[in-house]
N, C-alpha and C positions, 0 to 999 in steps of 0.2 A: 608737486604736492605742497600745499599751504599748509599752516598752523592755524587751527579753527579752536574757538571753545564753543563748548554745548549748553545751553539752557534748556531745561530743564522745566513745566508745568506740568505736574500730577497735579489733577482734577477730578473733580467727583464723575464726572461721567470717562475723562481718556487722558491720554498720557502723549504730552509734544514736546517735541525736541527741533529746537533750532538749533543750527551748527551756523556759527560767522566769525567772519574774517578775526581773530585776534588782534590785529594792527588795526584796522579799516573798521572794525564793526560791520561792512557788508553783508547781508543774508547769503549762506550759503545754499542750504537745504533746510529742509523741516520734512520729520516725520512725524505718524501718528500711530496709539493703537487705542483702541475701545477698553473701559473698566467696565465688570459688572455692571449690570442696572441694578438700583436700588430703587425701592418703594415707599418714601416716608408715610406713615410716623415710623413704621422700623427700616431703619438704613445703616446695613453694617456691609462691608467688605473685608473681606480675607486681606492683610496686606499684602500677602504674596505677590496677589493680582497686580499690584502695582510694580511689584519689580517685573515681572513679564511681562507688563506693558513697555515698563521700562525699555527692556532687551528689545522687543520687539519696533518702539518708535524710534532707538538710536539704531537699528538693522535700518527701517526704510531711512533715514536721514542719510546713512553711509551709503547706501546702494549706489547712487550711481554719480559721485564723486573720490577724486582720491585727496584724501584729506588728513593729516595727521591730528588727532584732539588731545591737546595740552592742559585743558581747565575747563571743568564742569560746575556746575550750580544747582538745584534745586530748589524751583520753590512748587509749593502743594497746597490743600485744602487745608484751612483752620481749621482749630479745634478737637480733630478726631482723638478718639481716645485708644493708643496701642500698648497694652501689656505682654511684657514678656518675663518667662522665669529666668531662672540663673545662667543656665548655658543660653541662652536667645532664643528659646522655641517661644513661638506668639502661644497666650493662653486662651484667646478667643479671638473671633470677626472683631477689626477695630469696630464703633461705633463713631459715626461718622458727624459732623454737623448738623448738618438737618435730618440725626434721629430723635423726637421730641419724648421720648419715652421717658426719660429720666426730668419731665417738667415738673412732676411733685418734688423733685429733690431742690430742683431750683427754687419752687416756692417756700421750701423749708430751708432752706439759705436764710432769705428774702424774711423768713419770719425770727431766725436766730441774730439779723444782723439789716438796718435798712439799708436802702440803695444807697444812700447821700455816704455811709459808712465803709462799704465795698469799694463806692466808687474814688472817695479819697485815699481805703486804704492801698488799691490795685488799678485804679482807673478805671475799671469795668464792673457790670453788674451781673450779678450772673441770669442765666437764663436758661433753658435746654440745651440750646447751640453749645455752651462752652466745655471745656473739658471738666470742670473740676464737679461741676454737674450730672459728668457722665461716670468719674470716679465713687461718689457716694453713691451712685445706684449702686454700682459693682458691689460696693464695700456690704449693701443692704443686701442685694439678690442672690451674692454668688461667692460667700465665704471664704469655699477652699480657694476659688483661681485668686481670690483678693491676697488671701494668705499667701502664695506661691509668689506674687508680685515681685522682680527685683529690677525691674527698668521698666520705666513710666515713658511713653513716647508722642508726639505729634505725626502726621504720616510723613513730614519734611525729615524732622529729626531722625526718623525711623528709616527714610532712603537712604541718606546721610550714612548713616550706620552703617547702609549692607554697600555705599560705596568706599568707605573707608576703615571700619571696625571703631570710630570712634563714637562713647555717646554723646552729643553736640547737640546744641542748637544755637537760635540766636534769639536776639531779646525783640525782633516784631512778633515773631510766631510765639513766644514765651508768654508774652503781656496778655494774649489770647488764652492763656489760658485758666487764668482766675486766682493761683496761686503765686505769678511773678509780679514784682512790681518793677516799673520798668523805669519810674521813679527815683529809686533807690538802689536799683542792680542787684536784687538779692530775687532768690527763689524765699515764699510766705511760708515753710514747713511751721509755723505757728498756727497758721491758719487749717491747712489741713489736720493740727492735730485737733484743731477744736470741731470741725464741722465735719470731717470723715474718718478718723480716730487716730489714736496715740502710736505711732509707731516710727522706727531712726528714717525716719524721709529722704535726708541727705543722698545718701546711696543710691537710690530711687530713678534719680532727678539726672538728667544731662548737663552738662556744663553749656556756661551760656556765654559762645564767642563774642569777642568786640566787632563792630559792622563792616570793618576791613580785614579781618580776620581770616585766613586758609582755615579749615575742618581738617589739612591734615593731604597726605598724597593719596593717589586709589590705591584701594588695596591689590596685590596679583592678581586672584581670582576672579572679582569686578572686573579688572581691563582686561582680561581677558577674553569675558564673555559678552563686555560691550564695545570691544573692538575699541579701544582708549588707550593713547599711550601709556605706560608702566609709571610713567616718574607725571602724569599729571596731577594738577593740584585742583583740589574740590574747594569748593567756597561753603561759607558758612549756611549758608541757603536762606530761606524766608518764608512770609506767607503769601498766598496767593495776591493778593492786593498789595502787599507791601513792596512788593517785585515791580507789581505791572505799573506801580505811581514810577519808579526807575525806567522802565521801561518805556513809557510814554513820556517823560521827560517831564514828569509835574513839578510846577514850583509854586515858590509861595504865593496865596494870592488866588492860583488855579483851585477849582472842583472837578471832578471824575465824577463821572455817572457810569460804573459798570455794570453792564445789562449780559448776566450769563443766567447760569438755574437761578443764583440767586442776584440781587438786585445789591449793590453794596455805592455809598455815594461816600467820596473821603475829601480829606483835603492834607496836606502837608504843612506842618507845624517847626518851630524850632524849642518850643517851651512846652512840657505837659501838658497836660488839656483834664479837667477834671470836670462833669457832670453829675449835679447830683442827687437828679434825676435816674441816672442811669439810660437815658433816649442813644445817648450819643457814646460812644467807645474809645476811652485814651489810650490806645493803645499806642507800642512805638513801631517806626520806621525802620529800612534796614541803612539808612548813614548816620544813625545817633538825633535822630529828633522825634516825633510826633506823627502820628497820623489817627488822628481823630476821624472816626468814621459810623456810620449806620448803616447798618444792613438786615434787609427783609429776606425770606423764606422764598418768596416767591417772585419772580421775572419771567423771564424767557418761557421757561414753562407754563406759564399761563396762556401766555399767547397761541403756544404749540397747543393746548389744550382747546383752546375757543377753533383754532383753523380747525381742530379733529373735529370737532363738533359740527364746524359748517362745513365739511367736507373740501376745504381747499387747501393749496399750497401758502406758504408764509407769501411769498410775492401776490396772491391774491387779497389775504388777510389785511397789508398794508394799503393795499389800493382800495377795498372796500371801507376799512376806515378811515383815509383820507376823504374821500367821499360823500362822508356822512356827513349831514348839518349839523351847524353850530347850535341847536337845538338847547338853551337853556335849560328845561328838563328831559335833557336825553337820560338814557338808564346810563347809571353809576356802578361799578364795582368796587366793592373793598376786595381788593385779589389775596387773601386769605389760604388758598385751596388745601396746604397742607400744612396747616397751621402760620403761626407768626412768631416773629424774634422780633422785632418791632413796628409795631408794640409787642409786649410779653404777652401774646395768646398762642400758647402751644398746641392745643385744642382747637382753636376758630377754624370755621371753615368760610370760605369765600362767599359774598352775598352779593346778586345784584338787585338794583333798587330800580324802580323809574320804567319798569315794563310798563306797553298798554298794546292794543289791537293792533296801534299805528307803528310798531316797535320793526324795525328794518335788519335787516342783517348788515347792512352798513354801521349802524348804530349799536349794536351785539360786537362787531368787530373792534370798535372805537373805543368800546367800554372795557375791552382787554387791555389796550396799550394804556388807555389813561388812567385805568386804575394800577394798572403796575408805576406809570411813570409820577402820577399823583402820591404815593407813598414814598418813592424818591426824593420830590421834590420836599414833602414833609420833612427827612433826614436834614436836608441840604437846611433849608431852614432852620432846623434845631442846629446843626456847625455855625449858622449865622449868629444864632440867640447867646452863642459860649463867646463870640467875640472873633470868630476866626473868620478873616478877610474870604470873602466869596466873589469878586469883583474881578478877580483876572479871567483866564479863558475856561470855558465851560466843556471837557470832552470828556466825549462819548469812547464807550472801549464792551470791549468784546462781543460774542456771539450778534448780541441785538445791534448794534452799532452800525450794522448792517442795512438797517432797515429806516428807509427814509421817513418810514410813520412816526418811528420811537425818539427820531433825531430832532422830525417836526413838531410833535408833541411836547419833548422835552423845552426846546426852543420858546414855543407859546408860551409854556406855562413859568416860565422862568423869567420870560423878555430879553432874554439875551442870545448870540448865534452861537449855536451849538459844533464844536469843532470833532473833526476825527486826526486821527495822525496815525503814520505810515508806521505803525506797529498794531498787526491785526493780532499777535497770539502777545501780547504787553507782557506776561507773566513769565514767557520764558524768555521774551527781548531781554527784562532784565535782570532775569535769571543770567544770562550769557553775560550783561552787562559786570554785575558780581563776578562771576568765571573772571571775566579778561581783569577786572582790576588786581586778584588777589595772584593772577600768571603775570600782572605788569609792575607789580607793587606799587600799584597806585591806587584810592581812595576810590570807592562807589560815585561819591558825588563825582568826582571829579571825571568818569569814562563817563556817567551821564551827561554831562555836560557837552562834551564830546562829539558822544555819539546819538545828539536830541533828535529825533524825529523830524522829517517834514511833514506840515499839513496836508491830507488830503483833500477833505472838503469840508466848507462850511452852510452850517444848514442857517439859514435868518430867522426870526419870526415874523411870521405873517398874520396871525391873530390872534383874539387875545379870548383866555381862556378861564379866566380867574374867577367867571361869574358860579363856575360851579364848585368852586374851593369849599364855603363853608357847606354844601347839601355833602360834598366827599367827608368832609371831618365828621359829621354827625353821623352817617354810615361807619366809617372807618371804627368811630367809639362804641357804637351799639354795643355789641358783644363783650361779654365778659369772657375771663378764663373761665374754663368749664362749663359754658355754656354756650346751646347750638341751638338751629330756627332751625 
C-alpha cells in the first residue's frame, strides 16, 4: 500500500479526482462523476451535488488500487455564490459563474463606481460572472434568505467545509470574488456595505489561508465516507485556473490558453497586475503572486454546438475545419452564444458574419474554432498591453487541447508553437500538487517545480491568419449590452 494524495477539480460540468504518489508525484488513478447540467442564462446547482460527486469520483479513483490517502486538495469553479444559515443548511441552489442573471446588478456596480476604481480598488471589475454580483441580486430578490445569511461561500470554500468543518478559503479563489483584495490581504466589508447593504460582514466571510497553509485535518465523518485516512491533512484549495497554472507547471514568461465550457487565457505574475480597463483580471495565484487573466463565456461549447448542428462527431468537426480555405472573407463568428464576460455583454448572443451561396460546411466548422480561439487570443493581447511577458511557451490545457484544430489555430494566429504537457485534468494535478506540499511541509512552488510536466506535443504554425483580425474586432464590437440582431 502506498501513500497517495488526492486532487481534487469540481467543475461546472463533474467532479475528478487524481490520487499520486505523495513522494514521486506519479499518477495513480483518477476518477470521475457527472454534476447537473445547467442551462445559462440561469445556472444554478444544489451544492450537495458536488459533494456526491465528490464521494462518488474518489469511489471510482479507490476501486481498484490499495492505496492509503494522506492529503487532499480542492480546487473548483469561480465565482459561484453559496449561502448558508447558522447551523450550515444551504439557503438556495448556489448560482453559478456563468449565470448572467444578476448583469443588471453588475451594471449598477459599474454605474455607482467605474471600472478604473474597482479595478484599483480589488483588481477586478465586476461583471455577472463574479460573486459580489450575484450577492446584490440576492440582497434585491430574495430578502428573507438574504436576512438568514450567516456564511458566504465559494464552491471550493464550501467543499473545504464539509471536508474539514472549517470556514477557509484562499486568496486565488477570494480575489474572484469582488469584495477581496488580494493586494492588501483583507476581505473589502466596506465595500459590500456600500453596494449591497450595511450589515457586521466579518462573520459572514471565511478566513483567508496563506498559500502554503493546511485548511486543517479531515474531519471523521468526511473520511469516513471518502474512504481517507482519519489524520489526513486538507490544503487550502484554489480556483480552478489557479490550480491548473501549478499543475501544468506555468512560469513566468508562459501564457495558458484553457479551452473547457469556458475559454480563460492567464499568465503568472510576481507583482499585482491592475487594469483599468477592467479587460484583463488581477486576481491572485495560489503561491503568493499574481495571475492576471481573461476569460470568455464561451469555448468548448461552441464547438460542441456547431458539431450538433452539422451532425458530426468533434474528430470530424476538427478535420472539416482544417480543411477549409484560407479564404480571406470566410464567415466570422463572434462566439457569444450564451452571452459574454469579456467583453461585458451578458445578453449578446453569438453572430456569424460572411455567409453566402458559396458558404461550405468546412467553413461553418472553422468559424467555431476561430471564433472561439480569436477572443482568446484578444485576452492574450490585453495580458500583453499591461506589460506581462508573453514570450515563453504558449500551452494549451484542458477539454479542447485535445483537438489538433484548436492547437492549430491557436498557433497561426498567435505565430508561435503551441505546446501541451503531460497533465490532461491540470486542475486537479495541482490540486494534489497543494495536498503533497502542505502533507510534506513544503511550499506549492517548490513540489511544482518538482513535479513540472513533460511535454507532449508541439503544434508549429503553418499559416498565417491575421488577415482576418480587424473584420473579427468589428464583429466582436457590434453589439451592445442589451441589445440582440
Amino acid at each position: 500500500m502506498i501513500d497517495v494524495v488526492a486532487g481534487v477539480d469540481s467543475s461546472t460540468q463533474s467532479c475528478t479526482v487524481e490520487l499520486r504518489d505523495a513522494a514521486s508525484g506519479a499518477l495513480v488513478s483518477t476518477g470521475r462523476a457527472p454534476h447537473p447540467v445547467t442551462h445559462p442564462p440561469i445556472s444554478e446547482q444544489d451544492p450537495e451535488s458536488w459533494w456526491q460527486a465528490l464521494v462518488a469520483a474518489m469511489g471510482d479513483a479507490r476501486r481498484d488500487v490499495e492505496v492509503r490517502i494522506i492529503g487532499v486538495s480542492v480546487g473548483a469553479q469561480c465565482h459561484g455564490l453559496v449561502v448558508s444559515d447558522e447551523a450550515g443548511r444551504l439557503l438556495r441552489p448556489a448560482r453559478l459563474w456563468n449565470d448572467t442573471t444578476s448583469g443588471p446588478q453588475a451594471a449598477a456596480l459599474l454605474d455607482r463606481h467605474p471600472a478604473s476604481w474597482w479595478a484599483q480598488q480589488i483588481g477586478i471589475v465586476p461583471s455577472a460572472a463574479i460573486t459580489i454580483s450575484k450577492l446584490a441580486l440576492l440582497a434585491e430578490t430574495d430578502a428573507d434568505a438574504f436576512a438568514r445569511v450567516r456564511h458566504i461561500s465559494v464552491p471550493h470554500d464550501w467543499l473545504t467545509y464539509r471536508l474539514t468543518g472549517r470556514r477557509v478559503t484562499d486568496r486565488s479563489d477570494a480575489s474572484g470574488t469582488g469584495y477581496y483584495s488580494a493586494d492588501t490581504g483583507r476581505w473589502r466589508t466596506d465595500i459590500l456595505d456600500e453596494v449591497v447593504g450595511e450589515r457586521d460582514w466579518a462573520p459572514l466571510l471565511p478566513e483567508v489561508l496563506a498559500p502554503d497553509e493546511a485548511a486543517g485535518r479531515i474531519a471523521p465523518a468526511a473520511a469516513a465516507e471518502l474512504g481517507i485516512d482519519p489524520g489526513a491533512l486538507v490544503g487550502a484549495g484554489g480556483g480552478d485556473q489557479h490550480l491548473a497554472a501549478q499543475g501544468i507547471g506555468l512560469g513566468e514568461g508562459d501564457v495558458a490558453y484553457s479551452l473547457g465550457t469556458s475559454g480563460v487565457v492567464f499568465a503568472t505574475t510576481p507583482d499585482p497586475v491592475v487594469d483599468v480597463t477592467g479587460s484583463v483580471d488581477g486576481v491572485a495565484n495560489v503561491t503568493g503572486g499574481y495571475l492576471p487573466l481573461v476569460c470568455t463565456l464561451n469555448a468548448t461549447k461552441v464547438t460542441d454546438t456547431i458539431a450538433r448542428l452539422l451532425a458530426v462527431d468533434h474528430a470530424a468537426l476538427a478535420a472539416l475545419a482544417l480543411a477549409a480555405p484560407l479564404d480571406p472573407e470566410r464567415p466570422l463568428l463572434a462566439a457569444y452564444l450564451d452571452g459574454e464576460r469579456s467583453p461585458r455583454l451578458p445578453s449578446a448572443r453569438g453572430m456569424l458574419a460572411g455567409l453566402s451561396t458559396a458558404t461550405s460546411r468546412e467553413q461553418l466548422a472553422l468559424a467555431a474554432f476561430e471564433g472561439v480561439a480569436l477572443g482568446l487570443v484578444r485576452g492574450e493581447r490585453g495580458l500583453a498591453s499591461l506589460g506581462i511577458p508573453v514570450t515563453g511557451r504558449t500551452i494549451a490545457i484542458g477539454g479542447g487541447a485535445r483537438s489538433h484544430a484548436y492547437r492549430q489555430i491557436i498557433a497561426d494566429l498567435t505565430g508561435r508553437a503551441v505546446h501541451t504537457v503531460d497533465a490532461p485534468e491540470g486542475t486537479a494535478r495541482g490540486a494534489a500538487i497543494q495536498a503533497a506540499a502542505v502533507v510534506r511541509g513544503e511550499t506549492v512552488a517548490a513540489v511544482t517545480d518538482a513535479w513540472r510536466p513533460e511535454a507532449t506535443s508541439v503544434t508549429e504554425p503553418v499559416a498565417d491568419r491575421g488577415d482576418i483580425w480587424n473584420r473579427y474586432i468589428r464583429l466582436a464590437d457590434l453589439q451592445s449590452d442589451g441589445e440582440r440582431f
